[in-house]
N, C-alpha and C positions, 0 to 999 in steps of 0.2 A: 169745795165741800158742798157748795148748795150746786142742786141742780136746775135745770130751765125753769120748770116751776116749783120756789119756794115750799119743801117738804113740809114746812109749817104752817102754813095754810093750805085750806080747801081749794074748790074753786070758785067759790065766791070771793075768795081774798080775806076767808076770818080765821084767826087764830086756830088751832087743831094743836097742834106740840108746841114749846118754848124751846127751841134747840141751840141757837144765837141769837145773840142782837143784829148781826151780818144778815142783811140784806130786806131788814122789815122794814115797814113803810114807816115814816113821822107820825100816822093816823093811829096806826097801832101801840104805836111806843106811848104817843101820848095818849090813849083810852087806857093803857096799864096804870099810867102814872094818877089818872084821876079817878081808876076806877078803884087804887090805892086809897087817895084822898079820903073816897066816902067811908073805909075801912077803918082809917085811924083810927077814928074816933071809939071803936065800940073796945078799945084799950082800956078807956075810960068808965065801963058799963062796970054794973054792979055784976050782970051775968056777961060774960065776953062771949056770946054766940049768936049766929044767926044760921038758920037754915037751908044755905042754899048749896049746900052739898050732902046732907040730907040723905042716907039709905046709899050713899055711895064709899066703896073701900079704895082707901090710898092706900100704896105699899112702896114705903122708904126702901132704897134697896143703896147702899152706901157701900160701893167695894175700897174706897177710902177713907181715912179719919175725918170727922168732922164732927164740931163742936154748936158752932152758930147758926152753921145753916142744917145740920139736921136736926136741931132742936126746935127752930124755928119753922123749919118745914112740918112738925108733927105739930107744934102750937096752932098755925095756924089751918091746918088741914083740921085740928079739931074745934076750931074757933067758926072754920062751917058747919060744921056739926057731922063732918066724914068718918067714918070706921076708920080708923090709921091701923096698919100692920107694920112695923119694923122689924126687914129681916136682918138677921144675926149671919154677917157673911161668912164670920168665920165658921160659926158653927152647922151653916145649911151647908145643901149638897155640891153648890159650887165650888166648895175645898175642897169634896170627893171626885173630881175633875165632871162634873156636867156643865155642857157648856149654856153663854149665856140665853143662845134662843130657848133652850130648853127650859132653863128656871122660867123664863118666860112665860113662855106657852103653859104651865105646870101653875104659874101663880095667875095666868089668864081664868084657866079652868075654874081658879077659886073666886072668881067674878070680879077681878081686881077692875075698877074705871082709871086708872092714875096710876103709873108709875112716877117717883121722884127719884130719878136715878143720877148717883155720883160715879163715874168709872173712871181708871188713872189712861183708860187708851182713848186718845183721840177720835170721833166720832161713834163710839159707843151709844149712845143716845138717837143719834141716826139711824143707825144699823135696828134698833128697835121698834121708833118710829114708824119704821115702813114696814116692820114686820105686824105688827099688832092688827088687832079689830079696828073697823072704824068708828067706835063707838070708847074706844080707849084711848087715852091723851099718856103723853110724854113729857117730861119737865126737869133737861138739866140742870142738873144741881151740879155740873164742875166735870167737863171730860179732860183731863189729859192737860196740855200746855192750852188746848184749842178754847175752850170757851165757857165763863163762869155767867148766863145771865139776867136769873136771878139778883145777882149781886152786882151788875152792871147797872139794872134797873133799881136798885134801891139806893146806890150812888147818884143815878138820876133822879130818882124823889128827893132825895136829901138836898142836892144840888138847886131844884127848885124851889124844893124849902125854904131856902136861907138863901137863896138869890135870885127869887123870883121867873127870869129865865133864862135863857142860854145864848141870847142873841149878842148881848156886849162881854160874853165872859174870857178871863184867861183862863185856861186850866192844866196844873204842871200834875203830869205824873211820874213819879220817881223812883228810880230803883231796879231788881230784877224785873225787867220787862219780859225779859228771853223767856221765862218761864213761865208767865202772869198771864194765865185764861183771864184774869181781872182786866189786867190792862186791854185785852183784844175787845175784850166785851163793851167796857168803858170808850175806849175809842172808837169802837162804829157806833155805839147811841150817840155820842155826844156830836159826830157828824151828822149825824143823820137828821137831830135835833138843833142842829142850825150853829154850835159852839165854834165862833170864826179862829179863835186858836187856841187849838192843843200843840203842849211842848212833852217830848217826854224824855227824861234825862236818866243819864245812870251812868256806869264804866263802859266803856267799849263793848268787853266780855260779855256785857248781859242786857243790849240792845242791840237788836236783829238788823241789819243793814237794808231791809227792805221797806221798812215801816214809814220811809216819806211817802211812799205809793198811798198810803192809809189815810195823807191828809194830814197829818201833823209834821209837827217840827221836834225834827231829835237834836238833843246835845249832850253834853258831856260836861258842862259848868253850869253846879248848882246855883251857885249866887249868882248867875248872869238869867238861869233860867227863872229865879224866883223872883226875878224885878217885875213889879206893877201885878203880879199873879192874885188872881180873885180865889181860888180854888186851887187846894193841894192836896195830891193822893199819894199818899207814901203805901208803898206796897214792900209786903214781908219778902226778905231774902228765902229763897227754896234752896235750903239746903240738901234738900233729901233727892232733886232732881238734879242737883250739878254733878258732870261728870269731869273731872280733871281742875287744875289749880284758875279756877274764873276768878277767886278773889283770894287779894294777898292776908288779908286779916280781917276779924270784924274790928279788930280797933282804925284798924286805916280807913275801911267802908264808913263808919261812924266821920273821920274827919274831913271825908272830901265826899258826903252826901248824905250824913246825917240832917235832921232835920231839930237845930236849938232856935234857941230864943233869939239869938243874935241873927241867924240865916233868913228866920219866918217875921224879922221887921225888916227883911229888904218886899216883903210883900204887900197888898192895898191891908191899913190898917186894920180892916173889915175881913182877911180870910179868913175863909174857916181850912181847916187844917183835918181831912177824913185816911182813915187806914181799914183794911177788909178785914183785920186779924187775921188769927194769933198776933200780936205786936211783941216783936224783939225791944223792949225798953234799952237802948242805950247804945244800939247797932242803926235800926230803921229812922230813929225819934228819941229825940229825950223826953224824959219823965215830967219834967217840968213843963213842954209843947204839949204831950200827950195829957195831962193832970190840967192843961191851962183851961182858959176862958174861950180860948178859938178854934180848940178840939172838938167833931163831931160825931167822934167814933163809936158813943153809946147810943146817940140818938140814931144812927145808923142800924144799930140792932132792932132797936124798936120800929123804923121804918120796914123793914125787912119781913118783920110777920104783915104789917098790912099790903106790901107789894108780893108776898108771896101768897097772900089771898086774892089779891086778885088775879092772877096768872093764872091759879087754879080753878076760880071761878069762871071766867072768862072762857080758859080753852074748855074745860066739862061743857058749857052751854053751845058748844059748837060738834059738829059733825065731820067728817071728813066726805 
């Protein structure tokens, strides 16, 4: 997907589109994560803004459902103080069959700086990026099975968070993987950021055979995978992408990779316990895990608007 040189940077080597976590340097990964840091806090402000996107229009362009990250993408696109446009896919022209360069070039005309684009086909976000001005940034919000990393990198703040850093961690991700832009995205930062082992477990069915090349360890037994585990990412079964019988039931997926109270104390007394949403309460996670004291699945919301200000920050102040 990437070419010789990194579509996501210039040629200086600085940010210009967010398209993957695959293939960016430790330096950039961690200027997002602290450049987040300095963000959190204005959570906290009596006015939640600051000016540094200023006379510039974002345009959410969502051709999939989305609840947390397109809310969050317009929170904090307005929390720079950006013109936000949210198009209505159903209702624009791309239901009357134009394609997607077109809406493009169409919403460039209207001086768009930023598009935050969601597509269900794989490198959509791509395909854009290199078509666009060089004075206009790109920022997947989720193409296809390929890559979520927005939400890759706010797993990595959160991860930081509450564990300082990534050099002694374990980290089990679990579940549909086959599907999971999350998991692709989550697994090349956490490489990249030095995380000596990731395990990633699930059924047969819905972990890809090629994924030890990626550097991590796959398996198939959750209670073997969850011993001494610092860090656990339960990620949602995609129902909506399976094609043919991958799983025999959710009550069966619930007993042999759910995630209870008895499974999450074979882990260091200290995980914390994160999921990307939508959460299946009682299929992914029980109620009890999800409601406990070691879930960080809300703070991960709130992490998210200040990592997705800085993304946006960041690439705007850059050129191609």
């Amino acid at each position: 997907m990437l070419s010789k040189r990194n579509p996501q940077l210039n040629k200086n080597g600085e940010l210009i589109h967010l398209l993957s976590t695959e293939g960016l340097p430790n330096a950039i990964l961690t200027d997002i994560l602290d450049t987040a840091q300095r963000f959190v806090s204005v959570n906290d402000r009596e006015v939640k803004k600051v000016p540094l996107l200023r006379g510039k229009s974002v345009f959410n362009l969502f051709f999939e459902n989305s609840t947390r990250t397109r809310t969050t993408f317009e929170n904090a696109a307005k929390r720079l103080s950006a013109d936000v446009i949210n198009l209505d896919i159903g209702k624009s022209s791309a239901s009357k069959g134009e394609s997607l360069i077109d809406t493009i070039d169409n919403l460039s005309a209207m001086g768009a700086d930023l598009f935050v684009m969601r597509h269900g086909e794989s490198g959509a976000p791509y395909l854009i990026a290199q078509h666009v001005a060089p004075h206009v940034h790109v920022v997947n919000a989720g193409d296809g099975r390929h890559a979520h990393p927005t939400q890759g990198m706010l797993d990595m703040y959160t991860i930081r968070h509450y564990k300082g850093d990534f050099s002694n961690l374990t980290v089990v991700i679990v579940g549909d993987i086959l599907h999971s832009r999350v998991a692709r995205s989550d697994i090349h930062a956490l490489t990249t950021l030095g995380c000596p082992e990731v395990r990633v477990v699930g059924p047969k069915t819905l972990v890809p055979d090629d994924l030890a090349g990626m550097g991590v360890r796959v398996m198939h037994d959750l209670d073997e995978a969850l011993k001494g585990a610092d860090v656990i990412i339960m990620l949602r079964l995609q129902n909506e992408r399976m094609n043919g019988a991958l799983l025999p039931s959710a009550a069966e997926y619930f007993e042999r990779f759910g995630l209870t109270e008895k499974r999450l104390a074979l882990a260091q007394p200290d995980a914390i316990v994160m999921h990307p949403g939508p959460v299946n309460r009682g299929v992914e996670i029980a109620s009890s895990v999800l409601d406990g004291k070691q879930a960080v699945v809300l703070p991960q919301v709130t992490f998210g608007i200040a990592v997705r200000m800085a993304v946006m920050s960041i690439v705007a102040g850059n050129e191609a």
